[in-house]
C-alpha positions in Angstrom: 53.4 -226.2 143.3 52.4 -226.1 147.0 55.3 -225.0 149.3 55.7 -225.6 152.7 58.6 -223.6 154.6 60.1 -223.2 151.2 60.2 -226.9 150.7 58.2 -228.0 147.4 56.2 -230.6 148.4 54.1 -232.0 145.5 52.8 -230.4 142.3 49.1 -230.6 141.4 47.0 -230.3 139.0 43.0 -230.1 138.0 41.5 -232.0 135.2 37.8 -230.5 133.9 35.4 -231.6 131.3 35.7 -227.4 130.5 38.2 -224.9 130.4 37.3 -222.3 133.3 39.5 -219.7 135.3 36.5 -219.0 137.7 37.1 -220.8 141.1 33.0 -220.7 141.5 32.3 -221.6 138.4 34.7 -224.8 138.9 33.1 -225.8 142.1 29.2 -225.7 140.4 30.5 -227.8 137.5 28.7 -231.1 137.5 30.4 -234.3 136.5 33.8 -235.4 136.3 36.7 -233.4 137.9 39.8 -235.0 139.2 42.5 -233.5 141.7 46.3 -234.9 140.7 48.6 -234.7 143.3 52.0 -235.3 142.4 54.4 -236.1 145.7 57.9 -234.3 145.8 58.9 -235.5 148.8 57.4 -237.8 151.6 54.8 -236.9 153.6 53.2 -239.2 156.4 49.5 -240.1 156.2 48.5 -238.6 159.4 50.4 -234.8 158.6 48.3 -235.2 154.9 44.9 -235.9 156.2 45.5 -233.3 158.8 45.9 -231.1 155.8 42.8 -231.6 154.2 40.8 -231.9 157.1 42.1 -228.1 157.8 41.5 -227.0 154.5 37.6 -228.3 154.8 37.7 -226.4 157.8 39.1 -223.4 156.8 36.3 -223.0 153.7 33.2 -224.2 155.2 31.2 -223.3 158.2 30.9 -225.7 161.7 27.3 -226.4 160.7 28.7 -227.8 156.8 32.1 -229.5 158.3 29.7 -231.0 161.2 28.1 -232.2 158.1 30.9 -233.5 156.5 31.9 -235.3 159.3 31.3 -239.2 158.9 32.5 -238.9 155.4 35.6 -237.1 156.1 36.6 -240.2 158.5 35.8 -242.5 156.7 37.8 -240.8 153.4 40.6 -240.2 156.4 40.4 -243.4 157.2 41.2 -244.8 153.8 44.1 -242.1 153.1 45.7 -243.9 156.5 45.6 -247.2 154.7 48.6 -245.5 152.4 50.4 -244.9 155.3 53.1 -242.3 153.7 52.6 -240.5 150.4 55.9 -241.6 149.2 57.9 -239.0 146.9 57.3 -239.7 143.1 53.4 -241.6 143.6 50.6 -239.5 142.5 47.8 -239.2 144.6 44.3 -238.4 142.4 40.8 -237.2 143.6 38.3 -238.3 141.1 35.3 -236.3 142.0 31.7 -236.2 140.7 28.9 -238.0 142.5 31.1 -240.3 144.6 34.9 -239.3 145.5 37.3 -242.5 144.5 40.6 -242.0 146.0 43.2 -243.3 143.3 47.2 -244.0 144.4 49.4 -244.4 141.4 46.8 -245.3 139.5 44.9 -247.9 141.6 41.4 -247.2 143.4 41.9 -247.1 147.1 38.8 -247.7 149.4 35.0 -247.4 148.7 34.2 -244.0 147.0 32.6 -241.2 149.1 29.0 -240.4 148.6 27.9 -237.0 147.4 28.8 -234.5 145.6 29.4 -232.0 147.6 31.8 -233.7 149.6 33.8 -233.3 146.1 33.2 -229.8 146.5 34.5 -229.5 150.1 37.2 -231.3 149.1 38.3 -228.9 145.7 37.5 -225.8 148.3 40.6 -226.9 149.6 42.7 -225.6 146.8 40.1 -223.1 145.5 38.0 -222.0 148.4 37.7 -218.1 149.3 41.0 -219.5 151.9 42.5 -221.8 149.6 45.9 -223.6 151.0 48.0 -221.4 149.1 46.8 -218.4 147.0 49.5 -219.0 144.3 48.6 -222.4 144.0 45.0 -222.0 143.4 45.6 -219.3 140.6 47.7 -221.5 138.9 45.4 -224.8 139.4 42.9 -222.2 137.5 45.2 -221.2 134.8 45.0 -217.7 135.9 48.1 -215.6 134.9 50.8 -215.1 138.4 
């Protein structure tokens, strides 16, 4: 569950082709992963690609976001084309070696090349500053 200000505001979840409680071991796994973001409440497009853009930030170095940057525009500017995560829609990162965003079960946009944008992106949650320390234990099945 991520909280913000003691507001839940969606419940996610990560989906691996094998069972692993290792944050590192999670990010070097090849193949498919997928990200499932459950919305609680509404949350505009700009505020949650502001989010994830800080939580690339926060896990990688300038050098690796500098990187990143084309492709995180150009997946920024496909999450705009939602333009509010509305409460109840599930948002999903399907990740391996393209990124498909997927909105209540539809493909949004072209997928993202590479997979270690994938990676940046699950640092987010599971990086060595994840977005909320409770969160990533749980995402990891780890006991709280």
């Amino acid at each position: 569950m991520r909280k913000r200000f003691f507001l839940d505001v969606y419940a996610a979840g990560l989906y691996l082709p094998a069972k692993t409680s290792d944050p590192a071991a999670v990010l070097a796994l090849g193949g498919s992963r997928r990200v499932a973001i459950h919305m609680l409440r509404d949350v505009g497009a700009e505020t949650f690609i502001a989010a994830l853009i800080d939580g690339v930030r926060a896990n990688h170095s300038q050098e690796e976001v500098r990187r990143l940057e084309p492709r995180l525009k150009e997946f920024a500017a496909t999450m705009a084309q939602m333009k509010e995560a509305k409460k109840g829609s599930v948002i999903a990162l399907d990740l391996a070696a393209q990124t498909q965003l997927v909105v209540d079960g539809k493909p949004v946009g072209q997928p993202i090349a590479g997979e270690d944008f994938g990676r940046a992106l699950l640092r987010i949650w599971l990086g060595d500053k994840p977005v909320q320390d409770d969160l990533k234990k749980a995402l990891l099945g780890q006991a709280q």
